[in-house]
C-alpha positions as CSV (number, residue, x, y, z in Angstrom):
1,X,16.6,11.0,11.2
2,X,13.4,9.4,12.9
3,X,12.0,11.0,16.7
4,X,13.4,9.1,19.9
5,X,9.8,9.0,20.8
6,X,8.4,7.2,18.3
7,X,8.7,3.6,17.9
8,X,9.4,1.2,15.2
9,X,6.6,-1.4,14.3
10,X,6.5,-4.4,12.6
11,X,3.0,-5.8,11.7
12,X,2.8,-9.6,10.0
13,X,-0.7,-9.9,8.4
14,X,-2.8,-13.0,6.8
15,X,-5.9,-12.7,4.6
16,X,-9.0,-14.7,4.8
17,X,-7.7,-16.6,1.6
18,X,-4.6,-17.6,3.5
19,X,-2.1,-14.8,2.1
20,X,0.3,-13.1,4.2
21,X,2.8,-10.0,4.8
22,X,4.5,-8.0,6.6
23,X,4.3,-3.9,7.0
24,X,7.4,-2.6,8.5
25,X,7.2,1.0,9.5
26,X,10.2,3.4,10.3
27,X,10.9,6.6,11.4
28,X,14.2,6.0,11.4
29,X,15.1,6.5,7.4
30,X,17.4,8.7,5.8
31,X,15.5,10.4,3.8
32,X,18.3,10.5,1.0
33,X,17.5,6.2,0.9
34,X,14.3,5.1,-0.6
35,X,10.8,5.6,1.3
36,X,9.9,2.3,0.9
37,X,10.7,-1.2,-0.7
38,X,7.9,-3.3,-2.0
39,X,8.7,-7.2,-2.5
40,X,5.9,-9.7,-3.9
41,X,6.9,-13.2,-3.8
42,X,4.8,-16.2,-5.4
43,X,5.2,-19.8,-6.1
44,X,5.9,-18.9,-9.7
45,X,7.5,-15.2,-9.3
46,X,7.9,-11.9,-7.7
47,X,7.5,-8.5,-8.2
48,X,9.9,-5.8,-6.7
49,X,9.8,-2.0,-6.5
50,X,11.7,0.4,-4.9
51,X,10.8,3.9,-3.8
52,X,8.1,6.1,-5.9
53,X,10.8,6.8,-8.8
54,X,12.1,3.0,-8.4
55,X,11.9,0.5,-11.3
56,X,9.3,-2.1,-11.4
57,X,10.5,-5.6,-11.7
58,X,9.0,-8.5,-12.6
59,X,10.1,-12.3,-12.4
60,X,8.1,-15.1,-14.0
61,X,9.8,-18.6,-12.9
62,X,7.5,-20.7,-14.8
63,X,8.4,-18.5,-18.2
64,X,11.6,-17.9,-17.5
65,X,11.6,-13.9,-18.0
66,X,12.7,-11.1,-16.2
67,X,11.4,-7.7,-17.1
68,X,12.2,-4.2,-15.6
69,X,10.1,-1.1,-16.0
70,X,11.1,2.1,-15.7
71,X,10.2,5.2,-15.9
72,X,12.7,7.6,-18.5
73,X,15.1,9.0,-16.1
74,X,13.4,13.0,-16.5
75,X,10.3,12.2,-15.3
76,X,8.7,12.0,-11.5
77,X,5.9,9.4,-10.3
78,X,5.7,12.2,-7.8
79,X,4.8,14.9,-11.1
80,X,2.3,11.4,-12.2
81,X,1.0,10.9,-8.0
82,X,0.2,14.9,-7.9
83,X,-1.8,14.3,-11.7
84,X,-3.6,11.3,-10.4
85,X,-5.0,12.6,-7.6
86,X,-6.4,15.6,-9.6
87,X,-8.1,13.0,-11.8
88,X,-9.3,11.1,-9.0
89,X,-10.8,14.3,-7.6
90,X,-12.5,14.9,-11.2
91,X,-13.8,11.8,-11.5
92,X,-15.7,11.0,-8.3
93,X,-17.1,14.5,-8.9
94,X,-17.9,13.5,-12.2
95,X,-20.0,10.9,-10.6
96,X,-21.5,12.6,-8.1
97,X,-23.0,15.2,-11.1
98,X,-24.0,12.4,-13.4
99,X,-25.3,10.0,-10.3
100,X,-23.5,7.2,-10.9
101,X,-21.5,5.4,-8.6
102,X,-18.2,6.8,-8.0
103,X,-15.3,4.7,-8.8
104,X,-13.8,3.1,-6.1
105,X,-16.9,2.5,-3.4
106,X,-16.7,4.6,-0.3
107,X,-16.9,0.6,1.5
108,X,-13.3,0.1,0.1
109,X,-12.6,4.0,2.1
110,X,-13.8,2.4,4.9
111,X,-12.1,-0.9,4.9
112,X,-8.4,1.0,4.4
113,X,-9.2,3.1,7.9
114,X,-10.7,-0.4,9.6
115,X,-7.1,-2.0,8.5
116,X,-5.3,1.5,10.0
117,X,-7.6,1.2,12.8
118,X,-6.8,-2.3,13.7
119,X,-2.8,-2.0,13.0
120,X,-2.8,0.9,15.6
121,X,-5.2,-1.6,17.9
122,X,-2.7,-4.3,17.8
123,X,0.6,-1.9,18.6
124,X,-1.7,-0.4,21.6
125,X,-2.2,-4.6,22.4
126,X,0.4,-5.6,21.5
127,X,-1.5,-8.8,20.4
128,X,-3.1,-10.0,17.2
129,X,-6.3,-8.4,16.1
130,X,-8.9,-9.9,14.0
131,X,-9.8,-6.9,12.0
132,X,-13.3,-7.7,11.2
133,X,-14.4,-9.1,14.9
134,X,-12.5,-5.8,17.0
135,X,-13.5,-3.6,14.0
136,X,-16.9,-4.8,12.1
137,X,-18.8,-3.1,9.4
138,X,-22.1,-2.5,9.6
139,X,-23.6,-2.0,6.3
């Protein structure tokens, strides 16, 4: 499905508080399978998600409960994605007519395109970037 031009990557990650993961990017999928797969794992649990329209499943070792969310088989996340947005849009402009500060910070905008940045820095490198030295903030 994917181009023969464009290569598979495979990023591992670890926070300043010692937390780590893995993005694993693909153009290889069938889009018929699920976009994506989304596995938390913790000392005491994990959370699990498949796809947009997946169910939402959550493990709590220490209580000894497994739940599963899901969404009532007739209806999108991709219908609920498309109406978020719109509200997002209405409330930062919201903001921006009352003068208050919008609600998510334009800092946290430009801290998702300094993580892009750096993921594409480290493919280029092929070597391990330290996002905030190769790509600092100034504020």
């Amino acid at each position: 499905m994917g181009s023969d031009n464009v290569r598979d990557v495979t990023a591992a990650l670890r926070m300043e508080n010692g937390a780590t993961g893995t993005i694993i990017g693909t153009c290889s999928i069938d889009f018929k399978l699920p976009l994506y797969e989304l596995n938390l794992a913790f000392e005491r649990g994990r959370i699990t998600m498949r796809d947009l329209d997946g169910d939402l499943e959550l493990i709590n070792y220490a209580s000894e409960r497994h739940t599963t969310h899901a969404l009532s088989r007739n209806v999108s996340r991709w219908d609920q994605y498309r109406a978020s947005f719109g509200k997002a849009i209405n409330a930062y402009l919201d903001t921006v007519r009352a003068g208050t500060p919008p609600p998510v910070p334009g800092l946290a905008g430009l801290q998702e395109l300094q993580f892009e940045a750096a993921l594409k820095y480290s493919i280029a490198q092929d070597k391990p970037v330290a996002i905030a030295e190769a790509f600092p903030i100034q504020l």
